[in-house]
C-alpha positions as CSV (number, residue, x, y, z in Angstrom):
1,X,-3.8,-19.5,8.2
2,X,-5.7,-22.4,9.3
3,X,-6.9,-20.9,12.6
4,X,-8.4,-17.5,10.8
5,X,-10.3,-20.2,8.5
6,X,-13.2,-22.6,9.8
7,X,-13.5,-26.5,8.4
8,X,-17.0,-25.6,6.8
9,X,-15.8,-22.4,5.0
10,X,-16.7,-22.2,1.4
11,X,-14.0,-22.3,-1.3
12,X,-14.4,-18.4,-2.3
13,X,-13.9,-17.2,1.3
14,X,-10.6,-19.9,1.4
15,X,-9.5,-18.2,-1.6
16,X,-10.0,-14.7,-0.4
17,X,-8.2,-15.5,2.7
18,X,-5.2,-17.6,1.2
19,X,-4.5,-15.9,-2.4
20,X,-5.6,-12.5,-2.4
21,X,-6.3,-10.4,0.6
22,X,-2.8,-10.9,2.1
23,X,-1.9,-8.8,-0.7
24,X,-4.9,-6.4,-1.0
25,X,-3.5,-5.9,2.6
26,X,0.2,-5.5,2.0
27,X,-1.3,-3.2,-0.9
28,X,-2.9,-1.2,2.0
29,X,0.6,-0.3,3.6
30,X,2.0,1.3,0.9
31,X,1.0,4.7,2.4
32,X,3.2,3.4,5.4
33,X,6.6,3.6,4.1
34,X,9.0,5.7,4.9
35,X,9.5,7.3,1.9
36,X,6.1,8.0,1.5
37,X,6.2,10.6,5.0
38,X,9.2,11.9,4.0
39,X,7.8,13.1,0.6
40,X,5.0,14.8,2.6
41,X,7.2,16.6,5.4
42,X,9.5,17.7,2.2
43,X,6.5,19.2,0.2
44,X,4.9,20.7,3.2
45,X,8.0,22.4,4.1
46,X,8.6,23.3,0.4
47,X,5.1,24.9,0.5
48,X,6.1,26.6,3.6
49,X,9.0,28.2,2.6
50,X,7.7,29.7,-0.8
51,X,4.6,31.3,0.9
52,X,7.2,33.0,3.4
53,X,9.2,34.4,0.8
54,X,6.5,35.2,-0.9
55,X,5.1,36.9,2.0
56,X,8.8,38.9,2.0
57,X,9.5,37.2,5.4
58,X,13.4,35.8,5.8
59,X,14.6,35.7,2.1
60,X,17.6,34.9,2.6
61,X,17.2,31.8,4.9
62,X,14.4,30.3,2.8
63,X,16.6,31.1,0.1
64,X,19.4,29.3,1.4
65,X,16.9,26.0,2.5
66,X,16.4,26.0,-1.1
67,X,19.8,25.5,-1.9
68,X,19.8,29.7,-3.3
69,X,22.7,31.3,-1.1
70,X,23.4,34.8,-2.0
71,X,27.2,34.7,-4.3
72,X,28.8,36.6,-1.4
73,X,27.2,34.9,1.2
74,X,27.8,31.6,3.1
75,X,25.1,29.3,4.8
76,X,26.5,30.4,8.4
77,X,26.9,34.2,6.9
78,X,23.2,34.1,6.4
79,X,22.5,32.4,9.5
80,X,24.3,35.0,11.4
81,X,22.3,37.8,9.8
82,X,19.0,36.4,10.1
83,X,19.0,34.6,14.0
84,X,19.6,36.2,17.2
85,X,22.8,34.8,18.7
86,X,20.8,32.5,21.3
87,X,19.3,30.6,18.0
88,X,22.5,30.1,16.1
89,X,23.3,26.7,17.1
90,X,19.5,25.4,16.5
91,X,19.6,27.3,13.0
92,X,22.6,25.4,12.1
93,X,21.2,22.1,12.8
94,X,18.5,22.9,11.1
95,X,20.4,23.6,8.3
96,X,22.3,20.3,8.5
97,X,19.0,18.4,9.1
98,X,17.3,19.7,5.9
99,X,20.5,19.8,3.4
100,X,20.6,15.9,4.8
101,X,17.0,15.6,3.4
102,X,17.3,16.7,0.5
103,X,20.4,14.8,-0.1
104,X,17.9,12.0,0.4
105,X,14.9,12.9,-1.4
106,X,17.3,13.0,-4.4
107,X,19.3,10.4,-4.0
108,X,16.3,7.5,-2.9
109,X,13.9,9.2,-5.8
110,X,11.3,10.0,-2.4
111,X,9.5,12.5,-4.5
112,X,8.5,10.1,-7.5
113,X,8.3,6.6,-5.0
114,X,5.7,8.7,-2.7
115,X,3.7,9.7,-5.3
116,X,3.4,5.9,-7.2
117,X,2.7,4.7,-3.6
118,X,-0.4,6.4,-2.8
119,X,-1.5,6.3,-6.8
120,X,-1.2,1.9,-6.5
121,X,-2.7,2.4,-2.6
122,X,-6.1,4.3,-4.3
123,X,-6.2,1.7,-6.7
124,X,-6.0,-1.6,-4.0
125,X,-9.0,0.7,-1.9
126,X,-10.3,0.8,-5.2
127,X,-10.4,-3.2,-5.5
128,X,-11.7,-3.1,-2.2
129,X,-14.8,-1.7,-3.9
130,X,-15.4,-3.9,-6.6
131,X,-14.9,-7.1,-4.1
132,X,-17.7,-5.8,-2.2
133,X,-20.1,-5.7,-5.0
134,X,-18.3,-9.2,-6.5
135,X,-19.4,-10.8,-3.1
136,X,-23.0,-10.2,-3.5
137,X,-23.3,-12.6,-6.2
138,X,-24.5,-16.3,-5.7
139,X,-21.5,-17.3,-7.8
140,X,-18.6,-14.6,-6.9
141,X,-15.4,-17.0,-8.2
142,X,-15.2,-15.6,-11.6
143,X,-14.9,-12.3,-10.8
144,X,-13.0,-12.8,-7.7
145,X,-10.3,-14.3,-10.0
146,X,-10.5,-11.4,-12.2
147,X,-10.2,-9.1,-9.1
148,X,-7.1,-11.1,-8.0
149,X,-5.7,-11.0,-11.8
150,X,-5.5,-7.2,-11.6
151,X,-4.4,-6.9,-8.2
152,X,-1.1,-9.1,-8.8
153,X,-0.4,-6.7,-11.9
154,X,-0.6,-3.9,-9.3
155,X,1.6,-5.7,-7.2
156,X,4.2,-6.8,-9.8
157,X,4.3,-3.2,-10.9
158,X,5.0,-2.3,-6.9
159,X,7.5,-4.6,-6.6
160,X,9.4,-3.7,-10.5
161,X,9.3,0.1,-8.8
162,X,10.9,-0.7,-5.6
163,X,7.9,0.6,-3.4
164,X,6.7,-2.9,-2.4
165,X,6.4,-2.9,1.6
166,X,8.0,-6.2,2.1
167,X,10.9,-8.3,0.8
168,X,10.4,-11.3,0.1
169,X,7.0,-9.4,-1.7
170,X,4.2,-12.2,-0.2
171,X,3.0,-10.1,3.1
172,X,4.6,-12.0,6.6
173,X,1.4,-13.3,8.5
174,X,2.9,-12.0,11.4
175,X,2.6,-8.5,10.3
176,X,-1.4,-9.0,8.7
177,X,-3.0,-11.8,10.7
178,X,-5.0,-9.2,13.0
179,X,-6.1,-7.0,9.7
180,X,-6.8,-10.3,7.6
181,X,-8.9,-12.3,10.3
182,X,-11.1,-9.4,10.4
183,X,-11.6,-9.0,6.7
184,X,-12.3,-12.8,7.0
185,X,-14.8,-12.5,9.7
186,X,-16.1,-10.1,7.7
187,X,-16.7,-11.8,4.8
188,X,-17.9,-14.6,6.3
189,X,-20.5,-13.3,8.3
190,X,-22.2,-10.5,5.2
191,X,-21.5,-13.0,2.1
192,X,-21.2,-16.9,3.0
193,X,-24.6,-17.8,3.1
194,X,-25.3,-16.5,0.5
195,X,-23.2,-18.5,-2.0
196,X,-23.8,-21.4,-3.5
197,X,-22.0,-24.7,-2.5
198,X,-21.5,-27.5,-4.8
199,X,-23.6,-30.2,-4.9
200,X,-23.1,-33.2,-2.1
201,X,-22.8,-36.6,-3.5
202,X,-22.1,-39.4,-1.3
203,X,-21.4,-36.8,1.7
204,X,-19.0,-35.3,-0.8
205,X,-18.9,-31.9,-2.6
206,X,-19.2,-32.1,-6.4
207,X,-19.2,-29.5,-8.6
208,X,-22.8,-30.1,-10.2
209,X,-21.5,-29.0,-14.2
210,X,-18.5,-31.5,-14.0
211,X,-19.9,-34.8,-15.9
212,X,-19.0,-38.1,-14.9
213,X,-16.2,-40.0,-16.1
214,X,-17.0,-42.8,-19.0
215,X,-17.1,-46.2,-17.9
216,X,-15.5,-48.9,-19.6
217,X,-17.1,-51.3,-21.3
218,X,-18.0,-54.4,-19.0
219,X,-16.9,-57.6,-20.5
220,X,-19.2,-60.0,-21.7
């Protein structure tokens, strides 16, 4: 962390950088997971297979993909109606690839997890958003904070549904330096000088609405 950050960076951008873009950025992978691509291949080849029954092309095999088989039929029964010989084999792996898919969509909840995923992944891009606008501010701390507030509730609610990319849940810097320096950079260069610093006393930054402490009494 200390080589993405500069000695003279102001405390907002230190904040951004240490407490809550490493997790706007784990956030961002969500879409990443595996589940997440397996829901899609699964609804795209669910989509598939209803608009070619629909279409009155192979019944019975999309029929059988969707777990449908014919009472007197078996899956190889099918199979061997529908393929030439020379495509057997392949439709029979095919068939062993896709019941295995299924088995997993059920079984890891892929359907429901794919679909929370990209719902919390809108609303971190939506976050993105209102840091933008937070950042033009002279004075962006206070609603930075309240930025990061909702953020963690996002993440906690990640984490509670077991779509979290990374476990333990605080993003490795190994797998977001590259992503976070250039947020950072970012940041740095549009917003910094901008923002207010705190006032310099003595060659030493003071907040300028903390009052000093009392002073005891001198004895006489």
């Amino acid at each position: 962390m200390s080589s993405i950050l500069r000695p003279d960076d102001h405390e907002v951008l230190r904040k951004l950088c240490n407490e809550l873009l490493p997790w706007m950025i784990g956030g961002g992978r969500l879409r990443r997971q595996w589940f997440v691509k397996l829901g899609a291949i699964y609804a795209y080849a669910g989509d598939l297979g209803a608009a070619l029954a629909g279409l009155g092309l192979a019944p019975p095999v999309v029929a059988m993909f969707e777990a449908k088989l014919p009472a007197d039929q078996s899956a190889l029964e099918v199979l061997r109606a529908a393929l030439p010989s020379f495509l057997f084999p392949a439709g029979v792996l095919g068939v062993c690839i896709w019941f295995t898919v299924r088995v997993i969509v059920g079984q890891e909840k892929v359907v429901a997890r794919a679909l929370l995923a990209k719902e919390l992944s809108r609303s971190i891009n939506g976050f993105y958003v209102e840091l933008e606008q937070a950042l033009h501010l002279p004075e962006p701390i206070a609603k930075v904070s309240e930025i990061q507030a909702s953020v963690m509730q996002k993440v906690q609610d990640a984490i509670s549904q077991d779509i979290w990319p990374f476990d333990p849940p605080p993003p490795p810097m190994a797998a977001i330096e590259s992503e976070l320096r250039e947020k950072v950079d970012e940041y740095r260069t549009k917003y910094m000088l901008n923002w207010k610093r705190p006032a310099q006393v003595g060659g030493i930054e003071r907040d300028p609405n903390l009052t000093a402490a009392p002073r005891a009494p001198a004895d006489e």
